[in-house]
C-alpha positions as CSV (number, residue, x, y, z in Angstrom):
1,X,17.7,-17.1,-8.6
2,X,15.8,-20.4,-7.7
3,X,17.8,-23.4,-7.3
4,X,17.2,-27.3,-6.5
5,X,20.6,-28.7,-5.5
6,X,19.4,-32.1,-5.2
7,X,18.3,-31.5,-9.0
8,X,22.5,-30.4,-10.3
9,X,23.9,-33.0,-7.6
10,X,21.9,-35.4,-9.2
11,X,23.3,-34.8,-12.6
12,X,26.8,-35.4,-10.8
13,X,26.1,-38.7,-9.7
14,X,24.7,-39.7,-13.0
15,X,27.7,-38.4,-14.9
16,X,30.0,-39.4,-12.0
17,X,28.3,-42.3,-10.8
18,X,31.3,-44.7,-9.3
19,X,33.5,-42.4,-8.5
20,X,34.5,-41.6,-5.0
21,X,33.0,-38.1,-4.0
22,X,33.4,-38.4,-0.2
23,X,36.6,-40.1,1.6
24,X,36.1,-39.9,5.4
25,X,39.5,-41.4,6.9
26,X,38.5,-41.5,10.3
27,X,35.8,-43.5,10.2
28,X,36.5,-45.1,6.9
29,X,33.3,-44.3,5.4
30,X,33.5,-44.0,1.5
31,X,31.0,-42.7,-1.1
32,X,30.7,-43.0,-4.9
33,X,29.0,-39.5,-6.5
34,X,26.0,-42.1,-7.0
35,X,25.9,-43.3,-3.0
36,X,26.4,-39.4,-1.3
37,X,23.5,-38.2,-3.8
38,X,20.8,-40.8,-2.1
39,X,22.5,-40.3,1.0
40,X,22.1,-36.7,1.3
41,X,18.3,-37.4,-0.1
42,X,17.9,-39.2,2.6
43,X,19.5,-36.9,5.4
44,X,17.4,-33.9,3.9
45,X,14.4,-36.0,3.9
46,X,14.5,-37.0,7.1
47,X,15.3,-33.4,8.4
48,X,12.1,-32.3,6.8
49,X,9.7,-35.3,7.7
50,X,11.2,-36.7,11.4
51,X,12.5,-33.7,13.0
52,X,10.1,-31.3,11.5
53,X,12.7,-28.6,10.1
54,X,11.2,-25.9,8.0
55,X,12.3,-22.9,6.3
56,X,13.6,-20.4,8.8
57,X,14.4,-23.2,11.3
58,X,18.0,-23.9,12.2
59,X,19.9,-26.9,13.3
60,X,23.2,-26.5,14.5
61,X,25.9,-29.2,14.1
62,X,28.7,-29.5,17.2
63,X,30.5,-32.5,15.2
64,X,33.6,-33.5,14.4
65,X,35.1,-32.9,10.8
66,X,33.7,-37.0,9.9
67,X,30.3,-36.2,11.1
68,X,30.1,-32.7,10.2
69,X,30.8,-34.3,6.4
70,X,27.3,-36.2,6.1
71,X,26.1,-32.6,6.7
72,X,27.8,-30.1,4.8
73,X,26.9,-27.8,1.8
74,X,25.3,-31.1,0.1
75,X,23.1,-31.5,2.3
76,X,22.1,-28.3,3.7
77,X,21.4,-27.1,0.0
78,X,18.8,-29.6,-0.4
79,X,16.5,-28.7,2.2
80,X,14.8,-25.6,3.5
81,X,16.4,-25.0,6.8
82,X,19.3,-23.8,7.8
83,X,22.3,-25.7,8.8
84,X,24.8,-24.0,11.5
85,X,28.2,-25.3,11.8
86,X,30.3,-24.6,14.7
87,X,33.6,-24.9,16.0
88,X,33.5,-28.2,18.2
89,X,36.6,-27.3,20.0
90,X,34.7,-24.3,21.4
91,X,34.3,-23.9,25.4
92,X,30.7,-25.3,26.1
93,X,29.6,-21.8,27.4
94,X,30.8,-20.2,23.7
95,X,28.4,-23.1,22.4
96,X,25.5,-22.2,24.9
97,X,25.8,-18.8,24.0
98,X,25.8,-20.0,19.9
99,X,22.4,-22.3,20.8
100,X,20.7,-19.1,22.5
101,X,21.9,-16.8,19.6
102,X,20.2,-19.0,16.9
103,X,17.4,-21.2,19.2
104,X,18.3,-24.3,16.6
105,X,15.6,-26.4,16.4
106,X,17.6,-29.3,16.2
107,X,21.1,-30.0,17.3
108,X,23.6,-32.4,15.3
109,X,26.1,-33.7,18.4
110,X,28.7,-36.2,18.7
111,X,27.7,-38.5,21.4
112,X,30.4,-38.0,23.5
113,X,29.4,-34.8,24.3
114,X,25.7,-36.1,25.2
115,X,26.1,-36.3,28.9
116,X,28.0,-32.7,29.0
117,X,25.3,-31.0,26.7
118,X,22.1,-32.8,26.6
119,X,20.1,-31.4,29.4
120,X,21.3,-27.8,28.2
121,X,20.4,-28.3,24.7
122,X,17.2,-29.7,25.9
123,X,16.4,-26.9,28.1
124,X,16.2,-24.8,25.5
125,X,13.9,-27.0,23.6
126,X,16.5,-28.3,20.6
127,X,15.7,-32.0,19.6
128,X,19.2,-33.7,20.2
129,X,20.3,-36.0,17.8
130,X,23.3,-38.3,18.2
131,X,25.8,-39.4,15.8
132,X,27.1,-42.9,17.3
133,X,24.5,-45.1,19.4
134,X,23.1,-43.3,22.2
135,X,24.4,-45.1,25.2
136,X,20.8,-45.4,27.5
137,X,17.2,-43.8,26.1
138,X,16.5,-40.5,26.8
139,X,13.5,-38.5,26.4
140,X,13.9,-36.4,23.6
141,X,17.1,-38.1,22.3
142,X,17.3,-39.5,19.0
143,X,19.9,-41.2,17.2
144,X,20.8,-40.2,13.8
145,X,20.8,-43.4,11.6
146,X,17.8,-44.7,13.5
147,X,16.0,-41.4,12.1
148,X,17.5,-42.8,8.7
149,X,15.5,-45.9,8.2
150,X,12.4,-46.2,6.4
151,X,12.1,-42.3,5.1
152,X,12.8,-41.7,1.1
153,X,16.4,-41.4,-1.0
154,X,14.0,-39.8,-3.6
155,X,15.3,-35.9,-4.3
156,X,13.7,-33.5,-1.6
157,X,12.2,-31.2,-4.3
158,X,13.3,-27.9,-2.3
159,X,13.6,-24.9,-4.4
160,X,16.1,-22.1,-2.7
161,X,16.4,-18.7,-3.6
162,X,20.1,-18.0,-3.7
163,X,19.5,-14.0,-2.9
164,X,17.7,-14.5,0.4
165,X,17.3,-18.2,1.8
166,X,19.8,-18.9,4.5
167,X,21.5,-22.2,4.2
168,X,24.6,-22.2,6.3
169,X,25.6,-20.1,9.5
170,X,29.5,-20.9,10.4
171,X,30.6,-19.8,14.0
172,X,34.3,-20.4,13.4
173,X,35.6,-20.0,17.1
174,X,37.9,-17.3,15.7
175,X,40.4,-19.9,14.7
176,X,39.2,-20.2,11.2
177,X,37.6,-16.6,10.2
C-alpha cells in the first residue's frame, strides 16, 4: 500500500491545530499538532535537499530521547530514507560496529559526543550533523538548525510503500528488545 504521511499528519494538525502534540521536558521545547507538522516538513525537506538522502540511504541517529523526538516515526515517514535509531548509551565500539553494519549516509549526534565520534564517523564517509552549536568549524560538520533555515515547511510529497520501503532500523542495545 502507498502512503504519504505528511499527507494524514497534515490532516491531524488541521483537525488538532493548537493542541500540544510534542512535550520535550528536557529542553522545554513544546509543539502544537499545527507547529510539529511544518516542523517535520521542514526536517524531511532538508534531509532530501541539504544532505542528499535518498531512498535506500540511511541516517542513523545517536541522540538523546529530546533530540531523537524531532526525528522519530514523524519524520522518518515523510521522507524516502531510512532513519536508524540507536541506543546512545551503547559502548562507542557497539556504535562503530552499528555505522559499518548500515554505512549511514548521514549521522544525527549529540554534540557532546562530537570530539569522541567525529573523525570515526567521518572516516567512514557519514556527513555529521550536530544537534547543539558545534563548538569550532569542521570540515564536513554541519549543525542541524543551520541546515534548517531557508529550505521549505511545504509537505515533502514522498509516497512509501508500506510492504517494502524501510523507514526505521532500531538497534536497541539489548536493553529495550
Amino acid at each position: 500500500m502507498k502512503m504519504d504521511f505528511a499527507r494524514v499528519m497534515g490532516q491531524a494538525a488541521t483537525q488538532f491545530a493548537d493542541k500540544e502534540a510534542l512535550v520535550n521536558i528536557e529542553r522545554n521545547r513544546r509543539y502544537t499538532f499545527r507547529e510539529l507538522h511544518r516542523l517535520t516538513n521542514l526536517i524531511a525537506n532538508m534531509m532530501r535537499s541539504r544532505l542528499g538522502l535518498r531512498r535506500g540511504d540511511v541516517a542513523l541517529c545517536i541522540l538523546e530521547n529530546d533530540n531523537l523526538s524531532l526525528l522519530h516515526a514523524w519524520t522518518a515517514f515523510k521522507g524516502d530514507s531510512a532513519l536508524a535509531h540507536t541506543n546512545i548509551r551503547d559502548a562507542f565500539d557497539e556504535h562503530r560496529w552499528q555505522v559499518e553494519f548500515i554505512r549511514p549516509k548521514v549521522v544525527f549526534i549529540e554534540t557532546a559526543l562530537l570530539d569522541r565520534y567525529g573523525d570515526m564517523l567521518c572516516e567512514h564517509g557519514a556527513t555529521v550533523v550536530c544537534m547543539d552549536p558545534i563548538p569550532a568549524p569542521r570540515e564536513g560538520i554541519h549543525y542541524f538548525w543551520d541546515l534548517l533555515e531557508g529550505v521549505s515547511d511545504g509537505e515533502p510529497g514522498i509516497q512509501s510503500d508500506t510492504c517494502s520501503d524501510v523507514l526505521i532500523y532500531r538497534f536497541t542495545g539489548g536493553t529495550t528488545g
